[in-house]
N, CA, C and O of each residue as an XYZ file, in Angstrom:
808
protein
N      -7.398    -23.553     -3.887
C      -7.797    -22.192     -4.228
C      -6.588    -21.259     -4.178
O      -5.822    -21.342     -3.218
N      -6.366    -20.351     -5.185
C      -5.580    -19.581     -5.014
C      -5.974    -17.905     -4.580
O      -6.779    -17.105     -5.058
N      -4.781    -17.801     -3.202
C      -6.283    -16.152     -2.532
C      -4.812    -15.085     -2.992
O      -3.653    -15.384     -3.281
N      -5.126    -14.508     -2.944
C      -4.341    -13.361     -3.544
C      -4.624    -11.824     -2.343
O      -5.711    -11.391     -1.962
N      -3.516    -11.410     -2.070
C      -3.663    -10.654     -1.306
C      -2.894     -8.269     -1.266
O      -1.836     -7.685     -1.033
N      -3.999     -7.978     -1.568
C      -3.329     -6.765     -1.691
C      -2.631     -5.986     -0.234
O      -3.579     -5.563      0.429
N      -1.712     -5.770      0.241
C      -1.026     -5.733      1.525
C      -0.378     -7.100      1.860
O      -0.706     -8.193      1.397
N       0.527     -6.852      2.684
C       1.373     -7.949      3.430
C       1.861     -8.055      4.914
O       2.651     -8.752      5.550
N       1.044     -7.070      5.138
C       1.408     -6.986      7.139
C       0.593     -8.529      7.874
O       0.393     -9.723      7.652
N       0.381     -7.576      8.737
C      -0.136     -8.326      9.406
C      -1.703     -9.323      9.337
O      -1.922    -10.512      9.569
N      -2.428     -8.385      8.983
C      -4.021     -9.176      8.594
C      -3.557     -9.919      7.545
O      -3.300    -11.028      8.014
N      -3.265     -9.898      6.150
C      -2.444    -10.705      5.257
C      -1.887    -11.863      5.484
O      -2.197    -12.914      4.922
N      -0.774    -11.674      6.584
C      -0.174    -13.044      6.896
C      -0.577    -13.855      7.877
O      -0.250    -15.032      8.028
N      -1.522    -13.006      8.757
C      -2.071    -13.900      9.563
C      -3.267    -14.971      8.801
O      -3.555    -15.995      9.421
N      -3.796    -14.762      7.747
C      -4.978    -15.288      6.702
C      -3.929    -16.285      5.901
O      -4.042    -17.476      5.611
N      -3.167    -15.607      5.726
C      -2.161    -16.783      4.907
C      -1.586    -18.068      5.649
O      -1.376    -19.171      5.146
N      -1.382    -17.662      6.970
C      -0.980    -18.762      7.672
C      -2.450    -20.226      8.180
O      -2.222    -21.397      8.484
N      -3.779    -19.548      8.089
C      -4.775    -20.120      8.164
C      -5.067    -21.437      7.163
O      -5.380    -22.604      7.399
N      -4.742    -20.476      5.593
C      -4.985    -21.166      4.518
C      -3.984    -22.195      3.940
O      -4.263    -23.345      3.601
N      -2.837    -21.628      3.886
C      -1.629    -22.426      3.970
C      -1.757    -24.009      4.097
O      -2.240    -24.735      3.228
N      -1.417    -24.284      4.908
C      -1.425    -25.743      5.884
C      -2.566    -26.260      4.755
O      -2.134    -27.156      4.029
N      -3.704    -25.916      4.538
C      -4.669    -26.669      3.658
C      -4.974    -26.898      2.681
O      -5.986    -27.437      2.233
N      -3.559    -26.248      1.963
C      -3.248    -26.659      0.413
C      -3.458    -25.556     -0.333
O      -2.890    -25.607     -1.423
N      -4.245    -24.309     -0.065
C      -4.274    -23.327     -0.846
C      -2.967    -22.655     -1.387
O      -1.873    -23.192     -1.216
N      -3.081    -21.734     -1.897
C      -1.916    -21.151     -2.639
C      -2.148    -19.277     -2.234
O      -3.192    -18.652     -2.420
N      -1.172    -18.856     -1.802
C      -1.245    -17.768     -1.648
C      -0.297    -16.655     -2.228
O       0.867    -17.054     -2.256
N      -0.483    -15.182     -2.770
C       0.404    -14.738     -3.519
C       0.135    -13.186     -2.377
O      -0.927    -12.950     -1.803
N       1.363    -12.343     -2.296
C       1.072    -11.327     -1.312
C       1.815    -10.220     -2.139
O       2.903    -10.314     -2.707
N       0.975     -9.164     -2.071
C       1.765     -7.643     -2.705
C       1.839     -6.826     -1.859
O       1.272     -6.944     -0.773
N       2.770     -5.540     -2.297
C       2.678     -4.525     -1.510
C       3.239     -3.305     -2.784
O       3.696     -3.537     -3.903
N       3.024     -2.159     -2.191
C       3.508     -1.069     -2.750
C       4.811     -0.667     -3.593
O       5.034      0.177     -4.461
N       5.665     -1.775     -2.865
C       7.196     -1.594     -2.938
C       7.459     -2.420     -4.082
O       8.125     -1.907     -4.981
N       6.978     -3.856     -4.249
C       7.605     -4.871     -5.405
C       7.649     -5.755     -4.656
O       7.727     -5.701     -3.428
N       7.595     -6.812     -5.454
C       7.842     -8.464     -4.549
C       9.564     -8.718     -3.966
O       9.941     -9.315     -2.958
N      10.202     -8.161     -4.807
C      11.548     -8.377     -3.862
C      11.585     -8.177     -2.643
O      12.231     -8.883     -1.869
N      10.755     -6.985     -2.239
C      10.445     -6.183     -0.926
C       9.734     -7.584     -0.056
O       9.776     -7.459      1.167
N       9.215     -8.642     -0.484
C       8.550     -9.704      0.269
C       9.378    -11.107      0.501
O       8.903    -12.208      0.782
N      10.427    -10.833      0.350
C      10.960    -12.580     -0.024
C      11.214    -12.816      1.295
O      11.002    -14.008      1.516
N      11.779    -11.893      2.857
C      11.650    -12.981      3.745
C      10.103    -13.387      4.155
O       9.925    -14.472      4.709
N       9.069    -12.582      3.904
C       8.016    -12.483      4.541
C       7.491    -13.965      3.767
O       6.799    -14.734      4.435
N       7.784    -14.255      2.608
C       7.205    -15.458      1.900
C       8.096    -16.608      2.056
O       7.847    -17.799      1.869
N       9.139    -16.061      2.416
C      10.261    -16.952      2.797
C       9.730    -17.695      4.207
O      10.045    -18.866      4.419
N       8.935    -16.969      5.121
C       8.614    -17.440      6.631
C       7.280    -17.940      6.154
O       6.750    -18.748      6.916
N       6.569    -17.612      4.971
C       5.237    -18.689      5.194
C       5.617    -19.837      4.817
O       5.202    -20.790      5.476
N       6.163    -19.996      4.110
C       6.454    -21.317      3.226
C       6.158    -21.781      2.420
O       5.354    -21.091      1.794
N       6.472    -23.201      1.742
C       5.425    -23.380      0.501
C       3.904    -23.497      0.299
O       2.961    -23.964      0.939
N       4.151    -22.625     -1.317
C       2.479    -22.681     -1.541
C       2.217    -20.581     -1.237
O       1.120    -20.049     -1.404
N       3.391    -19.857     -0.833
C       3.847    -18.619     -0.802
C       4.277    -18.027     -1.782
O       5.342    -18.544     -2.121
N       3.917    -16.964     -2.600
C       4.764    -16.826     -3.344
C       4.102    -14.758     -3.196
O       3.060    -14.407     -2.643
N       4.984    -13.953     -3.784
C       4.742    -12.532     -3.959
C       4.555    -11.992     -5.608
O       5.100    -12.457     -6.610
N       3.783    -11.079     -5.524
C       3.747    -10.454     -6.627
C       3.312     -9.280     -7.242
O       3.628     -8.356     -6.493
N       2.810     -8.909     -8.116
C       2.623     -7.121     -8.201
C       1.028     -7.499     -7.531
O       0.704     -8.598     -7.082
N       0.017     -6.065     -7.616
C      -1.031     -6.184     -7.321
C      -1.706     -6.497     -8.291
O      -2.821     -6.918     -7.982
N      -1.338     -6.441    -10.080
C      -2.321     -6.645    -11.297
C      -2.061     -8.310    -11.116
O      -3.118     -8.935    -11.207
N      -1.111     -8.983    -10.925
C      -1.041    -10.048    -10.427
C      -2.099    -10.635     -9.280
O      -3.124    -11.279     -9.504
N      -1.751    -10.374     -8.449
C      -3.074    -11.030     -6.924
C      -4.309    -10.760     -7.930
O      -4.942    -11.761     -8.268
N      -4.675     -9.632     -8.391
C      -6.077     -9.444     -8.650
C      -6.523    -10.805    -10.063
O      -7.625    -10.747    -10.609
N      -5.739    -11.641    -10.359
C      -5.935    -12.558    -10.807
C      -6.220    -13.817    -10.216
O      -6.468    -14.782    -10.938
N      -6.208    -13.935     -8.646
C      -5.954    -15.057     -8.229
C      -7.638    -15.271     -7.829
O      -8.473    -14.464     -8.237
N      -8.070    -16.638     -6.855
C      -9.173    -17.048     -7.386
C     -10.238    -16.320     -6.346
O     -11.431    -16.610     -6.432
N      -9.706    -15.233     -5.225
C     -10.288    -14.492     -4.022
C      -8.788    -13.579     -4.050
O      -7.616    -13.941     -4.159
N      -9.462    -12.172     -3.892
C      -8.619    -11.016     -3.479
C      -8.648    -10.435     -2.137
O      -9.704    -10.017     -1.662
N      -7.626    -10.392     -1.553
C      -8.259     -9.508     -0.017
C      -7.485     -8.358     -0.313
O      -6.329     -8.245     -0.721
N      -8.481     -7.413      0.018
C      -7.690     -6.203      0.426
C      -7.695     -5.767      1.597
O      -8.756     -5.515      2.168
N      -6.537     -5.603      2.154
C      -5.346     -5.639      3.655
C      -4.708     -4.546      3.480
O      -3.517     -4.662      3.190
N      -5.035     -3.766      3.548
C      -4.179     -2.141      3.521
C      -5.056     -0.936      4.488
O      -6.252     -0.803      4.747
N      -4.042     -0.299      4.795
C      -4.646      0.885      5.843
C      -5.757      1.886      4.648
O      -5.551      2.313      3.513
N      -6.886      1.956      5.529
C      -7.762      2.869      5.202
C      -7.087      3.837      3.965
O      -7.557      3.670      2.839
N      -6.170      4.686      4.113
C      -5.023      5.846      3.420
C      -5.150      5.336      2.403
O      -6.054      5.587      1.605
N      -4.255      4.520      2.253
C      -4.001      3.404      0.916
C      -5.188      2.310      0.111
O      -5.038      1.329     -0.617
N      -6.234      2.927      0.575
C      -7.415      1.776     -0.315
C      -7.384      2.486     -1.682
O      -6.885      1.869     -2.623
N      -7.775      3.481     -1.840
C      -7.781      4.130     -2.908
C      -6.614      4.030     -3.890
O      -6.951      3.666     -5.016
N      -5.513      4.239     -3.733
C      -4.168      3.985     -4.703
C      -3.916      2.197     -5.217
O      -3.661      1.811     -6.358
N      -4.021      1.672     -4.447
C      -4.643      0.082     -4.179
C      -5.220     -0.590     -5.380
O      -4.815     -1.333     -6.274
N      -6.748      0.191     -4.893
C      -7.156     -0.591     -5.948
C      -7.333      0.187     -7.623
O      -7.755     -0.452     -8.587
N      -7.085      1.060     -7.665
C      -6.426      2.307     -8.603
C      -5.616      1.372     -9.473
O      -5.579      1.563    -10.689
N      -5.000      0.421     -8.936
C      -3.845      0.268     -9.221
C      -4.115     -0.855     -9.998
O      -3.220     -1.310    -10.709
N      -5.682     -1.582     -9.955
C      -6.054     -2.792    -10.737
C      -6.696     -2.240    -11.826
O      -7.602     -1.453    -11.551
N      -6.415     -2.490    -13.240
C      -7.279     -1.812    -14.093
C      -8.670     -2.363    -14.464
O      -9.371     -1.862    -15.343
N      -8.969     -3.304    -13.814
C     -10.398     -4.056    -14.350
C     -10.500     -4.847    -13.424
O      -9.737     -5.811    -13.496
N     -11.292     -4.796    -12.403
C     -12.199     -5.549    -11.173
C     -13.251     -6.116    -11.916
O     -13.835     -6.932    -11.203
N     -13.729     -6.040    -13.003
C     -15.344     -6.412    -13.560
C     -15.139     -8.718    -13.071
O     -14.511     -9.620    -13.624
N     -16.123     -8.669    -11.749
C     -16.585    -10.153    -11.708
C     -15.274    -10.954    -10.969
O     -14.971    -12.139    -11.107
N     -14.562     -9.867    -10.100
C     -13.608    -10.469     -9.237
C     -14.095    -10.603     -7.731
O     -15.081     -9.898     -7.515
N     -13.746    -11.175     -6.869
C     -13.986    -11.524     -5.448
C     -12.943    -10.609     -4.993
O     -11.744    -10.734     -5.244
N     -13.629     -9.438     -4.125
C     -12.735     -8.935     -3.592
C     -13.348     -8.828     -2.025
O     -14.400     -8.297     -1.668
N     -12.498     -9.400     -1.347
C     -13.057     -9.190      0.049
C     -12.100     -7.719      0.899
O     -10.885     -7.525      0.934
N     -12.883     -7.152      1.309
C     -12.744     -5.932      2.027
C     -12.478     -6.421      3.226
O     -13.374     -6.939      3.893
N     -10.781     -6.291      3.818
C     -10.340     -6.518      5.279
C     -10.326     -5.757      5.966
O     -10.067     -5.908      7.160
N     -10.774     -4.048      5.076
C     -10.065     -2.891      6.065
C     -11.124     -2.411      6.943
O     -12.284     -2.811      6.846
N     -10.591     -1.251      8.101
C     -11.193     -0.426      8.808
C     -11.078      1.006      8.222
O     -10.073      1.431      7.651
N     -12.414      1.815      8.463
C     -12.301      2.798      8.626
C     -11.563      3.999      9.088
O     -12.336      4.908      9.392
N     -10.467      4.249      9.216
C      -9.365      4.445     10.547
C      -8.667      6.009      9.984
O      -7.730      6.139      9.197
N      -9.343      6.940     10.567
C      -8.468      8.338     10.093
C      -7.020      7.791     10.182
O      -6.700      6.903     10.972
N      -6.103      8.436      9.244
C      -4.667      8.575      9.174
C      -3.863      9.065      9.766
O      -2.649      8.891      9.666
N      -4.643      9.998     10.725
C      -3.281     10.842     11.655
C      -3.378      9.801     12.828
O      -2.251      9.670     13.306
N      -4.473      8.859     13.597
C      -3.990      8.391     15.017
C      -4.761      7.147     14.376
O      -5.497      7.356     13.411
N      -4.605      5.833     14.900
C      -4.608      4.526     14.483
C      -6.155      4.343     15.936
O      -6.643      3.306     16.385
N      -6.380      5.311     16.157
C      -7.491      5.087     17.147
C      -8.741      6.177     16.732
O      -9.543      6.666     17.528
N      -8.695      6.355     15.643
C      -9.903      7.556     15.810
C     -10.087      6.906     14.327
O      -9.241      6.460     13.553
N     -11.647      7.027     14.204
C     -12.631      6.567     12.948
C     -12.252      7.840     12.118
O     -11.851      8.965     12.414
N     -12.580      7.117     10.837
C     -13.031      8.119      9.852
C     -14.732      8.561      9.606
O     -15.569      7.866     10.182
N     -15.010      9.256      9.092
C     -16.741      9.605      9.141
C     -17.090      8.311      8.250
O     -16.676      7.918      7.160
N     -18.389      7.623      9.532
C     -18.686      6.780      9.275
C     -19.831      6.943      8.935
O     -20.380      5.852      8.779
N     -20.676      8.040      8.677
C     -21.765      8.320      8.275
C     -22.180      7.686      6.888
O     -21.372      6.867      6.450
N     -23.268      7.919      6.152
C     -23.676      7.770      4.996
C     -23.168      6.404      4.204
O     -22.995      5.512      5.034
N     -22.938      6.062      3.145
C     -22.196      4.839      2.656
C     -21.615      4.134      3.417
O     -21.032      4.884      4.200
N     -21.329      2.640      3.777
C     -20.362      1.772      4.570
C     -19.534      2.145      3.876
O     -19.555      2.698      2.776
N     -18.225      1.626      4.983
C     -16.698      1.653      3.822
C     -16.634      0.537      2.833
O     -15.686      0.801      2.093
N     -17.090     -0.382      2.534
C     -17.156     -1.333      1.796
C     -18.249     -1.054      0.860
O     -18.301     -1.823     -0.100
N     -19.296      0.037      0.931
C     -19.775      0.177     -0.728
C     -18.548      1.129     -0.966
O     -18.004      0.910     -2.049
N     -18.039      2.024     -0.302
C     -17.251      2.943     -0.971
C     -15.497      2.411     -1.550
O     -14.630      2.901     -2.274
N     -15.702      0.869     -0.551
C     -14.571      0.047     -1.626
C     -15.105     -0.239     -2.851
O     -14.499      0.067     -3.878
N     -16.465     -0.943     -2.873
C     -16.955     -1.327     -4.624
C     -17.209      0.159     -5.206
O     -16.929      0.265     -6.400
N     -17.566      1.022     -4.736
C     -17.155      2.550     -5.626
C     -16.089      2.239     -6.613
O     -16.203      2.107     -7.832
N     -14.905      2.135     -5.777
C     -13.315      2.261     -6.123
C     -12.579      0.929     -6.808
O     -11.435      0.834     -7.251
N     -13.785     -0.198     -6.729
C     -13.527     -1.350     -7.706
C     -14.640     -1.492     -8.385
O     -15.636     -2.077     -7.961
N     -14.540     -1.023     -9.352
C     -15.992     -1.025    -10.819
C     -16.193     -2.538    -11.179
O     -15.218     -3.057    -11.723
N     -17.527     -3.509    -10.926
C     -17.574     -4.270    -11.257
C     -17.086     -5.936    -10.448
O     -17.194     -7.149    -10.630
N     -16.464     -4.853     -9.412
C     -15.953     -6.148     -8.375
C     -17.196     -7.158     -7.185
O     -17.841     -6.306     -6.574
N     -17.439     -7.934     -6.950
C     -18.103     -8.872     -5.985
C     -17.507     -8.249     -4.961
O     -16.365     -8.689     -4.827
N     -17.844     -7.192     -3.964
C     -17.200     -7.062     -2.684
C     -17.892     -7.796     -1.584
O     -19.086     -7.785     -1.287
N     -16.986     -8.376     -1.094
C     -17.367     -9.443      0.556
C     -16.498     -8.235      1.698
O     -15.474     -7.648      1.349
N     -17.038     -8.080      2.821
C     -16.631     -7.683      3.689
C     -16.438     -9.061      4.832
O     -17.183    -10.010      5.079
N     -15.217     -8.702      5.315
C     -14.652     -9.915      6.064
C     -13.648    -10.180      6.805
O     -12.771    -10.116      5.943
N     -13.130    -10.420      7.717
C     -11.511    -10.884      8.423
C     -11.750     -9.343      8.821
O     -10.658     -8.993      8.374
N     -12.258     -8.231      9.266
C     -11.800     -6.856      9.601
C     -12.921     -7.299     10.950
O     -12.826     -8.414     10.436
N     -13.669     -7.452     11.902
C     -14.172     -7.339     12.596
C     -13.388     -7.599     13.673
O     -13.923     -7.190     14.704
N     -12.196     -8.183     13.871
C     -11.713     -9.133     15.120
C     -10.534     -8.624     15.073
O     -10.226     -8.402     13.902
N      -9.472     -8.242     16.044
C      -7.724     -7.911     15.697
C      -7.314     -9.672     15.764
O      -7.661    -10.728     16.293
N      -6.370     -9.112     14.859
C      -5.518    -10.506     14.510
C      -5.148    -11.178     15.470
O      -4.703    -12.324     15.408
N      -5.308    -10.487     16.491
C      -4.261    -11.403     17.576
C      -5.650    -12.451     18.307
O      -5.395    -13.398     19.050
N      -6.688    -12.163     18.028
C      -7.548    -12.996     18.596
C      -8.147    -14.375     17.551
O      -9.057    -15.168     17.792
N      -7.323    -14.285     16.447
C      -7.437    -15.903     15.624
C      -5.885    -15.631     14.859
O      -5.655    -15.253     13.711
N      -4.810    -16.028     16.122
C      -3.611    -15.789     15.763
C      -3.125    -17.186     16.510
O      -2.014    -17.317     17.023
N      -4.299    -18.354     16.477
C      -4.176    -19.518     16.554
C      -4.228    -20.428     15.692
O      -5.298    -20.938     15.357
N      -3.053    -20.780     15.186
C      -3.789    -21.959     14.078
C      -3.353    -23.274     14.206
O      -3.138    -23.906     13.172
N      -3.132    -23.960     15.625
C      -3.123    -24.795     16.238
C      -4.981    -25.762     15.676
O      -6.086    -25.230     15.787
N      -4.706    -27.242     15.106
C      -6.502    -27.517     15.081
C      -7.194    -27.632     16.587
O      -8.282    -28.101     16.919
N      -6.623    -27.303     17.006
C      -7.387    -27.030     18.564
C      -7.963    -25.447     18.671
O      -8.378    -25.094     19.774
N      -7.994    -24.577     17.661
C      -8.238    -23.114     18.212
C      -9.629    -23.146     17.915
O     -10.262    -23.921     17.199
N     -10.111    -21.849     18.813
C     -11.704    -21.658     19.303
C     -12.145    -21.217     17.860
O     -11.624    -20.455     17.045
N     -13.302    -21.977     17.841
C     -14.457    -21.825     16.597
C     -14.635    -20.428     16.835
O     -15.682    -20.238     17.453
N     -13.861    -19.127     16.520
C     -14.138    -17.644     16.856
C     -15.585    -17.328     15.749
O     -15.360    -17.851     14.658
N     -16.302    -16.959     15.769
C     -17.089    -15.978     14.826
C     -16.327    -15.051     14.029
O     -15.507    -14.214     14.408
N     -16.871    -15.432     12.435
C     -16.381    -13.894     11.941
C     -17.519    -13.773     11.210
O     -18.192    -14.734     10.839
N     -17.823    -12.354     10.934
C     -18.957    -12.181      9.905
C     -18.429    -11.559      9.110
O     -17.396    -10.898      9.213
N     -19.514    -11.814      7.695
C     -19.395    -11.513      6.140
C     -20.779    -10.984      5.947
O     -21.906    -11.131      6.419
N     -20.015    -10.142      4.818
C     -21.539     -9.393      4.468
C     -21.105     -9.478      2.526
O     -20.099     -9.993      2.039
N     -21.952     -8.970      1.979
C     -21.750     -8.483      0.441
C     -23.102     -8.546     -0.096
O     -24.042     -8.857      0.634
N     -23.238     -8.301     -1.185
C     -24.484     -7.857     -1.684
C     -24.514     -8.728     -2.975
O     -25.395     -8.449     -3.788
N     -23.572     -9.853     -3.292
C     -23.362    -10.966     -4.354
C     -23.435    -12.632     -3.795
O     -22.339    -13.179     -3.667
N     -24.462    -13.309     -3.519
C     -24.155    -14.437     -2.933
C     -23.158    -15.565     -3.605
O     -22.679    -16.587     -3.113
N     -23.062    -15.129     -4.595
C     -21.718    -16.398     -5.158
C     -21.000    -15.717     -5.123
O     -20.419    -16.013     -6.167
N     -20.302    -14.673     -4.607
C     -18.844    -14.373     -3.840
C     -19.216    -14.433     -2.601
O     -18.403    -15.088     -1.950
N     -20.146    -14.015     -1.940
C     -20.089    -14.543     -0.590
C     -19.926    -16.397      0.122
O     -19.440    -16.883      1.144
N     -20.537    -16.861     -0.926
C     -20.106    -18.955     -0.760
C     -18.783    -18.943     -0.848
O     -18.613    -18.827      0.366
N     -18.002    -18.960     -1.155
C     -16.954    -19.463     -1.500
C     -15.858    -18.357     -0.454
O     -14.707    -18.756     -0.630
N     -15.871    -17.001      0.652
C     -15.530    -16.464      1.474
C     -16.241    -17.478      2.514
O     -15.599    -17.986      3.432
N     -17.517    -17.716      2.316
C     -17.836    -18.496      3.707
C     -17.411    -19.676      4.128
O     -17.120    -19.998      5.280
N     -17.380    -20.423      2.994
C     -16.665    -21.950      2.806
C     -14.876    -21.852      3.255
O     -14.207    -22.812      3.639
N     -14.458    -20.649      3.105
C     -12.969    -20.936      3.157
C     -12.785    -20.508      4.916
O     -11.810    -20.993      5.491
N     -13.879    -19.473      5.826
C     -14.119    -19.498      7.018
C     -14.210    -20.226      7.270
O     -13.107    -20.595      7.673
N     -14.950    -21.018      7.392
C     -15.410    -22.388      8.121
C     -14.403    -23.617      8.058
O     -14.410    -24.416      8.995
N     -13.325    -23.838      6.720
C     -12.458    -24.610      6.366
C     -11.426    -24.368      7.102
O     -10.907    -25.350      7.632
N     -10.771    -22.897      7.377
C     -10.114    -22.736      8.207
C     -10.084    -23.167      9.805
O      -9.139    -23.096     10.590
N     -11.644    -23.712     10.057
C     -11.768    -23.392     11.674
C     -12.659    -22.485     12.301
O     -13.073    -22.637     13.450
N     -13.007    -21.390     11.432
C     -13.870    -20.443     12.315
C     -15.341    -20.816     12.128
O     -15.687    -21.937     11.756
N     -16.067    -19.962     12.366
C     -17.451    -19.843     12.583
C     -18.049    -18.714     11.756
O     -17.929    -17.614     12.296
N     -18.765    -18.721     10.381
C     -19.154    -17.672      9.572
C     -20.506    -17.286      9.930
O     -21.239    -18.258     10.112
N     -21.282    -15.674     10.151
C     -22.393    -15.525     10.050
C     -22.404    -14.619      9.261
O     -21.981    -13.559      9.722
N     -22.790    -14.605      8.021
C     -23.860    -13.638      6.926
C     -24.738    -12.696      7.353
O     -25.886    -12.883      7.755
N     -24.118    -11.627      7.242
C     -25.286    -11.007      8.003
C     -25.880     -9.679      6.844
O     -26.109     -8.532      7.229
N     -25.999    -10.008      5.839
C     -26.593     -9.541      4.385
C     -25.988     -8.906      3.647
O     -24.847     -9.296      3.399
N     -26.357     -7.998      3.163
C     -26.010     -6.690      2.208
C     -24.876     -5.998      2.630
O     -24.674     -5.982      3.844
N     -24.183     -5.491      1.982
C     -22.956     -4.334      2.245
C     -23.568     -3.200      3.118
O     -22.999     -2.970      4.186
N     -24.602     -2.508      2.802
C     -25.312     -1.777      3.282
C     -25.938     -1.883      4.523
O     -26.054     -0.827      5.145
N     -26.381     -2.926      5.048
C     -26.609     -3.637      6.575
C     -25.730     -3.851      7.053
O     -25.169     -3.192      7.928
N     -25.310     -5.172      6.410
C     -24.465     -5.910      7.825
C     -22.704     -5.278      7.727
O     -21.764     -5.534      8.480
N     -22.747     -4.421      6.542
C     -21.236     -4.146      6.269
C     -21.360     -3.051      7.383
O     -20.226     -2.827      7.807
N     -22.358     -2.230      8.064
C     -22.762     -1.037      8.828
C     -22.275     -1.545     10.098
O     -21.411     -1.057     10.825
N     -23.294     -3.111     10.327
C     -22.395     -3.644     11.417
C     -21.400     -4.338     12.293
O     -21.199     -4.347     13.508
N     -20.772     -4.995     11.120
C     -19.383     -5.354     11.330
C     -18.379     -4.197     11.006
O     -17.231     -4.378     11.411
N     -18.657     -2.975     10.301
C     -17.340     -2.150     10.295
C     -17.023     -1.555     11.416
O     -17.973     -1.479     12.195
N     -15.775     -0.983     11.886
C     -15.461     -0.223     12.860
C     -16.319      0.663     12.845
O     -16.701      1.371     11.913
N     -16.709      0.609     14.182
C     -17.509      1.096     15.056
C     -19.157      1.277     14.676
O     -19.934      2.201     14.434
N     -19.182     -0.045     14.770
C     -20.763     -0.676     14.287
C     -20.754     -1.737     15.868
O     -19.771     -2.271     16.382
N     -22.205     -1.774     16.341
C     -22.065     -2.938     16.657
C     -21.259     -4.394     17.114
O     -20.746     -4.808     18.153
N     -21.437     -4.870     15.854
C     -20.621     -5.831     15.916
C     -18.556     -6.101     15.881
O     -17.883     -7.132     15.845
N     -18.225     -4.834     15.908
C     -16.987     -4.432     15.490
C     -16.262     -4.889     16.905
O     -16.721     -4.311     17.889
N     -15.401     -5.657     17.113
C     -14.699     -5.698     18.428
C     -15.251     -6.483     19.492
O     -14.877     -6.486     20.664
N     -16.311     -7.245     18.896
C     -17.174     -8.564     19.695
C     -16.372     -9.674     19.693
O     -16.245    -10.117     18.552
N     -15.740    -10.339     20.587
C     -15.514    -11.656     20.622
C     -16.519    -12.828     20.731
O     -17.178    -12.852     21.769
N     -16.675    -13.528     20.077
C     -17.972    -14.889     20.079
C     -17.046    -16.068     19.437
O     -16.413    -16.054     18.381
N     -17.188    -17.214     20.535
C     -16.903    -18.484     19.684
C     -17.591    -19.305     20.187
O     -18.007    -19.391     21.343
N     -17.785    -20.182     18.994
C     -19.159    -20.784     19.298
C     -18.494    -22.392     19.386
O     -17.668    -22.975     18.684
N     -19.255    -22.782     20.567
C     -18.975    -24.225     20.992
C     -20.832    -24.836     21.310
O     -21.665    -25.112     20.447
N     -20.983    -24.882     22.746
C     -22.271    -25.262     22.800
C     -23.234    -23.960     23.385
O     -24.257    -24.099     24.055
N     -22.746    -22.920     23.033
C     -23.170    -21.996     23.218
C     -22.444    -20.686     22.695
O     -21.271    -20.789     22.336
N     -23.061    -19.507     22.637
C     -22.226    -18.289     22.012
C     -21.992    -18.015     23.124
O     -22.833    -18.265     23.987
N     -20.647    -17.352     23.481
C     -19.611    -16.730     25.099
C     -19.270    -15.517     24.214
O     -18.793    -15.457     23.081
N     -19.749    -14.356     25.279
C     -19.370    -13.443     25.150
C     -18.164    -12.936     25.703
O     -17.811    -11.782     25.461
């Protein structure tokens, strides 16, 4: 599978390093140009490669990995989402302090990503957990939980299948509108650790 990724920090490469190892193909953008990426693709290795964002949005799953600020210019920046997989990595996160929500009222942030991608399959996904808690990719790391939501079940199969391939533990927990409410920052489920062995540990 080839996943294509809009951003290149950290959530980005930590997903890339998951998929990697298992033969997928990964392509990473950013704002700046792919030159701006060559050590960063240089340290994943093969099966790495960088490129614009009209590029990634071709590949066979899109994540978008960019700060809250930057969703909008982002995906602005793709001229035709119609029947793409785009999975939504981000948080809600006002711009002046990296600790205070944006108004989380009314719409999830993930219908108001498919707002801003006309026609796109949005999966919400990889945003519930900080990176550093499946920043194992040893085949010994804990079956962590992540949940997915979207409101398209054939973009949601093929996000769930590549969870589970990696190692983790996927739960569906419906619609953008539900379960995107409770996996986004500061829902519920936002900042739960669960890995499931012979029991869920909180």
């Amino acid at each position: 599978m080839k996943i294509g990724f809009i951003g290149a920090s950290t959530v980005a490469q930590t997903i890339a390093k998951h998929v990697l190892p298992l033969g997928h193909q990964v392509m990473l953008s950013n704002s700046r140009g792919p030159d701006s990426l060559a050590d960063v693709v240089k340290e994943l290795g093969a099966g790495a490669t960088a490129g614009t964002p009209q590029q990634v949005a071709e590949q066979d799953i899109v994540v978008l990995a960019v700060r809250w600020s930057s969703v909008q210019p982002a995906l602005f920046g793709v001229p035709d989402w119609k029947g793409r997989i785009l999975v939504d990595a981000t948080n809600r996160v006002a711009s002046y302090t990296p600790l205070s929500l944006g108004d989380i009222s009314g719409r999830t942030s993930s219908e108001i990503v498919a707002d801003l991608a006309p026609g796109a399959k949005v999966v919400k996904a990889f945003n519930s957990v900080p990176m550093s808690w499946i920043s194992d990719f040893s085949a010994t790391k804990p079956r962590t939980v992540l949940f997915i939501s979207g409101d398209a079940a054939d973009a949601k199969q093929p996000v769930s299948n590549l969870v589970e391939e990696v190692g983790f533990s996927c739960i569906d927990l419906g619609s953008l509108a539900v379960g995107g409410r409770l996996q986004q920052l500061g829902g519920p489920l936002a900042g739960v650790r669960l890995t499931f062995g012979e029991r869920f540990v909180l």
